[in-house]
C-alpha positions, 0 to 999 in steps of 0.5 A: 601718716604726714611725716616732716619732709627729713623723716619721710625721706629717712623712711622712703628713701635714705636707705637707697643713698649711693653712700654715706657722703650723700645721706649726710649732706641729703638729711641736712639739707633736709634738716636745714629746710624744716627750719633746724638751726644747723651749721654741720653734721658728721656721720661715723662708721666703724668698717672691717678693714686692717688699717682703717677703723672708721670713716668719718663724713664731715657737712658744713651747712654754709656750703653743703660740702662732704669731706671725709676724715679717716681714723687708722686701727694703730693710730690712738683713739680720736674723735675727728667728727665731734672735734671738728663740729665743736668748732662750729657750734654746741654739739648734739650727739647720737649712737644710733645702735646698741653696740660701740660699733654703731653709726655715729650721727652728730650735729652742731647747732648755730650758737646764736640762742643768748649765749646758751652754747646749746640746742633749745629742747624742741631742737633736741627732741627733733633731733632724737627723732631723726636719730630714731627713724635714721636706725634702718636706713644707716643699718643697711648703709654700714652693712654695705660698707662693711661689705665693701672695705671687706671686698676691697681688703680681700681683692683690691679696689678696682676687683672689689667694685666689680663684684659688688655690681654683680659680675658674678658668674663664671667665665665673665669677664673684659679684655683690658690693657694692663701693665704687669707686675709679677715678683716674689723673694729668692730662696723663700723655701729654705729662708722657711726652714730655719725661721720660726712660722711667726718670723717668717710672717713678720717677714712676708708682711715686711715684704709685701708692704714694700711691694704692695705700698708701692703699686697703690701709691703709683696707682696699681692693684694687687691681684693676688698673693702666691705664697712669697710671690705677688701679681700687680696690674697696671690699668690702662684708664678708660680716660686715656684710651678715648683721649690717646691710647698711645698716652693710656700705655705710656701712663701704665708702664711708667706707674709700674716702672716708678712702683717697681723702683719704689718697691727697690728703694723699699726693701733696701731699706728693709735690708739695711733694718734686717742686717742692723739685726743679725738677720739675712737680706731678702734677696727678690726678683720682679718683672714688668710686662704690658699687654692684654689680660682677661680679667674676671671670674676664673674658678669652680662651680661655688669657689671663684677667684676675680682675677687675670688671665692670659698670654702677657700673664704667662710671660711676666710670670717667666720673665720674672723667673729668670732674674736668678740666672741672669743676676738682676732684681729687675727685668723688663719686657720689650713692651714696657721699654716700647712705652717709656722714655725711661733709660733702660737698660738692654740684655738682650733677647731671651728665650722664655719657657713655653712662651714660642717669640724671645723676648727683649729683656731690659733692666733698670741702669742701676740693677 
């Protein structure tokens, strides 16, 4: 059968688009070519995330540019991609499924038709047809995108994208460099024991929104949860290795020095609401290490965990325990102090359990 140029393309090979950006703009190229009067598209899907409720991808003819508009689950209902086309042109518009979560592909057309302020109906019929022969492929393109937010929710961004090219078996993984960041809250087990199980939620997300908001804005990853406990990374980039390795370790320690700063400044403010409130301050010790780390797949037969292993694991990990004894909320390893021009200050050398070397242990000059 001889299809138009878009739906050929819809049938054979948009269901293999890298992403949703690249199907838009691809389909209105295509569109614009077999003579449709468009000035910009939008498409929307609804993603499993905890902040984010869709993803919305906006393509303007005149430049054949993709941007991305979010819209946040807490934040009231918007409609960013037919807003935004309304002042382009009249607006075509087409659930492409049955269900209110179903893509959204919508068009504006060029207002040149007398005045009209709408697309002639052949246009429309095209269009109904595009939208048609458009079900499979934006199918299989949600399901992908799903199952990314789904990954990257669960595992962070930089583990998600790793599962999701296939690094699936057991025992594989690559020895990167990394800055680390290990902390949890002080006294968790008895704070548990007089507050109600939704309370003590309530207060574990309040915590690890400070923490966590704090190593994604300086560029980190979350590894895991433990309880009341969190493990962060700080990637050295594959950019400054080849540039400067030098550069690539100075740039993680200085990420997860600002993030660990950050993540103080965020729960004394947290301490000031939960005071305001009749309730106790939550008193936390973090710990920064850089070295070497296996990342990858650790775990049994068919239960794995994409994570970090290794000596500077085992060492952030005793650092950050003993930040009760020596009272101080921060503590910091030699080799972070080796890589930042950050003023520090020095405690000493320090005996860590079951790791053979002391350790140089610094802290911030205002903990």
């Amino acid at each position: 059968m001889d299809l138009p140029s878009p739906l050929a393309w819809l049938v054979d090979e948009a269901g293999a688009s890298p992403g949703p950006e690249r199907f838009l703009a691809e389909l209105g190229r295509r569109l614009l070519a077999d003579g449709l009067p468009l000035s910009g598209g939008t498409l929307t899907l609804s993603v499993p995330h905890p902040i984010i409720a869709r993803r919305t991808w906006l393509w303007r003819a005149e430049t054949g540019a993709v941007i991305e508009a979010l819209a946040f689950a807490a934040a009231p209902q918007s409609e960013a991609g037919r807003d935004w086309l309304t002042g382009l042109g009249p607006v075509w518009e087409e659930r492409i499924g049955p269900s209110q979560d179903s893509p959204m592909l919508d068009w504006a057309g060029i207002d040149n038709r007398a005045g009209s302020g709408a697309f002639a109906p052949a246009d429309v019929d095209r269009l109904r047809e595009v939208a048609r022969f458009a079900a499979a492929p934006l199918a299989a393109l949600a399901a992908r995108e799903a199952r990314a937010a789904l990954l990257e929710a669960y595992l962070g961004r930089r583990s998600a994208a790793r599962v999701q090219a296939g690094e699936l078996a057991r025992g594989t993984g690559e020895t990167i460099r990394a800055a680390l960041l290990c902390a949890d809250l002080r006294d968790f087990t008895a704070l548990s024991e007089v507050t109600e199980p939704h309370a003590m939620i309530a207060t574990l997300d309040a915590w690890f929104d400070r923490v966590a908001g704090a190593v994604h804005a300086f560029g980190g990853e979350v590894l895991k949860f433990m309880g009341d406990g969190v493990l962060a990374i700080f990637p050295v980039t594959a950019g400054s290795v080849e540039a400067d390795a030098g550069r690539g370790d100075r740039e993680a320690c200085e990420a997860a020095l600002r993030a660990v700063a950050a993540s103080r400044a965020g729960m004394a403010h947290l301490d000031q609401i939960r005071l305001a409130q009749g309730l106790a301050p939550l008193p936390f010790g973090a710990a920064l290490h850089f070295g070497e780390i296996l990342w990858g797949n650790i775990g049994a037969a068919d239960r794995l965990d994409f994570t970090a292993i290794g000596p500077a694991v085992n060492l952030v990990s005793r650092l950050e325990g003993l930040c009760k004894p020596l009272g101080r909320s921060v503590l910091i390893s030699g080799a972070v102090a080796a890589n930042t021009a950050t003023a520090l200050t020095p405690l000493g050398e320090h005996t860590l359990r079951g790791i053979a070397d002391p350790c140089a242990v610094f802290t911030l000059p205002a903990d």
